[in-house]
BADOKE-597751 format. One record per atom (N, C-alpha, C, O): residue in one letter; x, y, z. Coordinates in steps of 0.05 Angstrom, whole numbers, plus 32768, in hexadecimal, padded with zeros to 4 digits. Layout:
BADOKE-597751
aXYZ/...
//
This chain:
BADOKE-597751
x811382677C32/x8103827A7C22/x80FF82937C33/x80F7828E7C49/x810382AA7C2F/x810782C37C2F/x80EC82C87C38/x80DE82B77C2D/x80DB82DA7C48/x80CD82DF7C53/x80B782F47C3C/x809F82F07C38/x80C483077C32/x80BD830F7C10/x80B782FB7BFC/x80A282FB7BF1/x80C282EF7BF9/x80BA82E17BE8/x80A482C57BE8/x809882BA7BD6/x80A582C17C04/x808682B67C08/x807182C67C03/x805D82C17BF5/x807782DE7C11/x805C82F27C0E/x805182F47BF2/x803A82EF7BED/x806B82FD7BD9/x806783007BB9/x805E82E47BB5/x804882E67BA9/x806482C97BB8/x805282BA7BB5/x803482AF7BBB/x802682A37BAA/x802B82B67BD9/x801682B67BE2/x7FFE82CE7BD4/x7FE682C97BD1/x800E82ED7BCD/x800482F47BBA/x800082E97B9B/x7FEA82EB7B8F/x801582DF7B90/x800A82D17B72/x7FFF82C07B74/x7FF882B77B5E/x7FF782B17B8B/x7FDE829D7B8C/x7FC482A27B90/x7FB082977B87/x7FC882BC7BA6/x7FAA82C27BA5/x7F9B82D57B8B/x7F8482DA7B84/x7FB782DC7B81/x7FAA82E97B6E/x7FA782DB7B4F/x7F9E82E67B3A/x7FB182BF7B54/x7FAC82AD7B3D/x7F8D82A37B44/x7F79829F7B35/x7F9282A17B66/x7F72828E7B65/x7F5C82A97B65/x7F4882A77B56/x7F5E82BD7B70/x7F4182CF7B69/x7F4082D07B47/x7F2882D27B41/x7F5082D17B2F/x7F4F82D67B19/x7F4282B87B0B/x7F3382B57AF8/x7F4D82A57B1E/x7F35828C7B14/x7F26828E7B1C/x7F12828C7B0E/x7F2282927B33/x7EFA82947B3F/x7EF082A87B2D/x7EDC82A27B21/x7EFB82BE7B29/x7EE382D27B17/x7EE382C87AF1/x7ED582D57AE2/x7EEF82B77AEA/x7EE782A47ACF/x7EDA82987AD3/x7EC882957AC2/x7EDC82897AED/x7EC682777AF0/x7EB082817AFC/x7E9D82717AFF/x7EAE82937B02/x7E9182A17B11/x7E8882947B2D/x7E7482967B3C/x7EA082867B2E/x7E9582797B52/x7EA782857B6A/x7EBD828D7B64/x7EA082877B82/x7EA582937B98/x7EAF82707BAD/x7EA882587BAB/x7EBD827D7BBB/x7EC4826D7BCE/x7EB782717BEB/x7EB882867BF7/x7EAB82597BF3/x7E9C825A7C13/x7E9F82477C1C/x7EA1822F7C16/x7E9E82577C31/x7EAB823D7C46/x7E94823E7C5C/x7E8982527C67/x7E9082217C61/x7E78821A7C74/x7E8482097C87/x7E9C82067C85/x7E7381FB7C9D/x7E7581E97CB1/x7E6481DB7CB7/x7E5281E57CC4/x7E6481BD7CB0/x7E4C81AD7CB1/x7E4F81957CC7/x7E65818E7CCF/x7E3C818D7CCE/x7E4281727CDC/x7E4D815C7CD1/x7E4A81557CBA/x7E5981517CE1/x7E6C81377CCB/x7E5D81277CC3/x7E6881147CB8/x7E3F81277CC5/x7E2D81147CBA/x7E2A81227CA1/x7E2F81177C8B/x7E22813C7CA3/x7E1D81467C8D/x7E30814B7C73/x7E28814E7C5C/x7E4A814A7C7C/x7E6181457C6E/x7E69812A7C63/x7E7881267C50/x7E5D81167C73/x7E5F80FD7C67/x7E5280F67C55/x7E5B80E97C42/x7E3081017C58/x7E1A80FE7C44/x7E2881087C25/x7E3180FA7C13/x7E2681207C26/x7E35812E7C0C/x7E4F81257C05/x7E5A812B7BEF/x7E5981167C19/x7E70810B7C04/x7E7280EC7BF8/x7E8180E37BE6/x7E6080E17C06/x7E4880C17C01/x7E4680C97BE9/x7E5380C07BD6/x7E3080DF7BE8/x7E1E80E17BD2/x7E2780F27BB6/x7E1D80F67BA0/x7E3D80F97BC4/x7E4981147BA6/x7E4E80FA7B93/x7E4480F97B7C/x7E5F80E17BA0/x7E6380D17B8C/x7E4F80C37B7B/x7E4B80C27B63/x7E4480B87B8F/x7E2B80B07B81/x7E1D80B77B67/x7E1480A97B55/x7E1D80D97B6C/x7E0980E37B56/x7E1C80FA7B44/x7E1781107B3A/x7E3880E67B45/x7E4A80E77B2B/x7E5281037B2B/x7E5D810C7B17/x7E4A811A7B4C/x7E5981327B43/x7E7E812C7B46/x7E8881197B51/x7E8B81417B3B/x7EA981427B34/x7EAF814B7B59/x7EC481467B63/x7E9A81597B6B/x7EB281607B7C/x7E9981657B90/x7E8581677B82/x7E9581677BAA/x7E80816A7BBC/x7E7F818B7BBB/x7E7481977BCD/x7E8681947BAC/x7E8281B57BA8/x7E6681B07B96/x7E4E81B37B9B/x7E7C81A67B77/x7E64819E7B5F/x7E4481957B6C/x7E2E819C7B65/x7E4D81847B7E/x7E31817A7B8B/x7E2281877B97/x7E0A81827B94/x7E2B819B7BA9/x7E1C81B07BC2/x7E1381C27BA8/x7DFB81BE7BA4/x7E1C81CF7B9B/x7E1281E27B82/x7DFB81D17B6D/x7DEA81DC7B5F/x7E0081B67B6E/x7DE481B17B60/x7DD381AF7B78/x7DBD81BA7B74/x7DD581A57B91/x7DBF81A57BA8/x7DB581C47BA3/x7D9D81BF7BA2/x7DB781D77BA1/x7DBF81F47BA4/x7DAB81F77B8D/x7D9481FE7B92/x7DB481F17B73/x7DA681F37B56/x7D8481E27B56/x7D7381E77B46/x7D8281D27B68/x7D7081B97B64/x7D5F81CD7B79/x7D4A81D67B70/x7D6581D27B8B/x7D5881E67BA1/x7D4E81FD7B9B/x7D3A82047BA6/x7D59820A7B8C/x7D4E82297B71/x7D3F821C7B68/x7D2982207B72/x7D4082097B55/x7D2C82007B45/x7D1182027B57/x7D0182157B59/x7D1181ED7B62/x7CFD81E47B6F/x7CEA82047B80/x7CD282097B7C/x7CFE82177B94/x7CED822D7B93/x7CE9823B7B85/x7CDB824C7B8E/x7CF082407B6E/x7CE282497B4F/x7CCA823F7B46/x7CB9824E7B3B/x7CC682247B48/x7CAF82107B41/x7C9982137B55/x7C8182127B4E/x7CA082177B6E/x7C8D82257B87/x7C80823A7B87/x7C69823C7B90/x7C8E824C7B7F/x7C8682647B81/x7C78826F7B63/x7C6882827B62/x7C8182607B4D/x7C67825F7B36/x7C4B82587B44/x7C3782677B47/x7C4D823B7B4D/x7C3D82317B57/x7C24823F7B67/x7C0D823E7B61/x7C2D82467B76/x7C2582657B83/x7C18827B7B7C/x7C0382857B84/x7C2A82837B68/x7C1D82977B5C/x7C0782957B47/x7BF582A67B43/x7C0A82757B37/x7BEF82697B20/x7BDF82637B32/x7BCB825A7B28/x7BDF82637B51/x7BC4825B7B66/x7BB8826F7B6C/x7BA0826F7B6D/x7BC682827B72/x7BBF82A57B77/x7BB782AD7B5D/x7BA182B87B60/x7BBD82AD7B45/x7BAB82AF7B2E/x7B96829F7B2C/x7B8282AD7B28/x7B9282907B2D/x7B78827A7B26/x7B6682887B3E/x7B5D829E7B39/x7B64827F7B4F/x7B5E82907B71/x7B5082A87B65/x7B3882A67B5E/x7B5E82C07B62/x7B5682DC7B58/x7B3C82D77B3B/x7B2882E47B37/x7B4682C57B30/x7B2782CA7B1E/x7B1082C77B2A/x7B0C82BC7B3F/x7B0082D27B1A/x7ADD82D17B1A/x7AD782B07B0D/x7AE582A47AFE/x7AC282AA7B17/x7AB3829A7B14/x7AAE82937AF5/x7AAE827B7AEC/x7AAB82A77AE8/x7A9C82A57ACE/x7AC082A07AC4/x7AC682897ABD/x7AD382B07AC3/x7AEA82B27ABE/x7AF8828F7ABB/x7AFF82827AA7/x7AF782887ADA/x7AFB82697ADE/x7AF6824F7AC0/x7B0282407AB0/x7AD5825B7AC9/x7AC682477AB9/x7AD2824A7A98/x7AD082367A8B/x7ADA82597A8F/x7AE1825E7A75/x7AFF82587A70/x7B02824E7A5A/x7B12825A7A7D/x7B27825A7A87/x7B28823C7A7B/x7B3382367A65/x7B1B82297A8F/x7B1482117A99/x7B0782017A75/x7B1481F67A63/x7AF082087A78/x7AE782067A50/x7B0081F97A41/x7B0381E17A3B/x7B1882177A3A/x7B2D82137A29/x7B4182017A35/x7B5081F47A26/x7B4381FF7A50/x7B5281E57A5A/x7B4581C77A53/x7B5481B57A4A/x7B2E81C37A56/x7B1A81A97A45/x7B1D81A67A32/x7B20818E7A2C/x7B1D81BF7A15/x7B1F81BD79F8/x7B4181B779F9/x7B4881A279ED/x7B4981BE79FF/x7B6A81BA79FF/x7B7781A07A03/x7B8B819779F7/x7B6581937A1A/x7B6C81747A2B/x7B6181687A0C/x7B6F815A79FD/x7B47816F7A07/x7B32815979F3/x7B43815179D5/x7B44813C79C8/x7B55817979CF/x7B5D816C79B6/x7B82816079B4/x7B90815B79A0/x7B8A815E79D3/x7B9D814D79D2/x7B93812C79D1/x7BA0811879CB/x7B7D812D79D6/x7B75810979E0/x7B68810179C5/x7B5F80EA79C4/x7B66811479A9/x7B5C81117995/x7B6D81037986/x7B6B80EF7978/x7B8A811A798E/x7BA381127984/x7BB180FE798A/x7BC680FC797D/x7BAB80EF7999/x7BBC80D679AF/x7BCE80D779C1/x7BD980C479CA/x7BD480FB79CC/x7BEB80FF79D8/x7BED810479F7/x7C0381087A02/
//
């Protein structure tokens, strides 16, 4: 094989695979883990039925957003509650009681 014509092929590959990564909206990275850690994720990709230890690190990834999204609400409905007044609280608090009372009216 001709020294050109590797090159024109190594080009129509990379330029096949960047045109699939940008349909698919994913990026390629490359990391370095301990072989423990490489073992874990590939134990466990199967386990929890992902298709490829990529699929798996991207839900670890997705499950991890979640969760500091849910934190940082958290946070911020404590820093609100926190910031009210007293009188504010207590009323607040009222419509949280009427609210509890007419779910337990309802059976739910």
């Amino acid at each position: 094989m001709s020294r050109m014509h590797t090159i024109r092929k190594l080009r129509q590959y990379t330029a096949a695979n960047t045109k699939s990564r940008q349909i698919s909206g994913k990026e390629r990275l490359t990391i370095s883990l301990s072989r423990e850690n490489i073992r874990f994720l590939r134990t466990h990709c199967c386990e929890k039925g992902a298709t490829s230890v990529s699929a798996y690190v991207e839900r670890l990834v997705t499950d991890a957003q979640a969760r500091a999204k849910l934190e940082k609400l958290a946070a911020q409905t404590t820093l609100y509650y926190d910031s009210l007044a007293v009188k504010e609280a207590a009323e607040l608090s009222a419509w949280g009681e009427l609210g509890e009372s007419a779910l337990d009216v309802r059976g739910e």
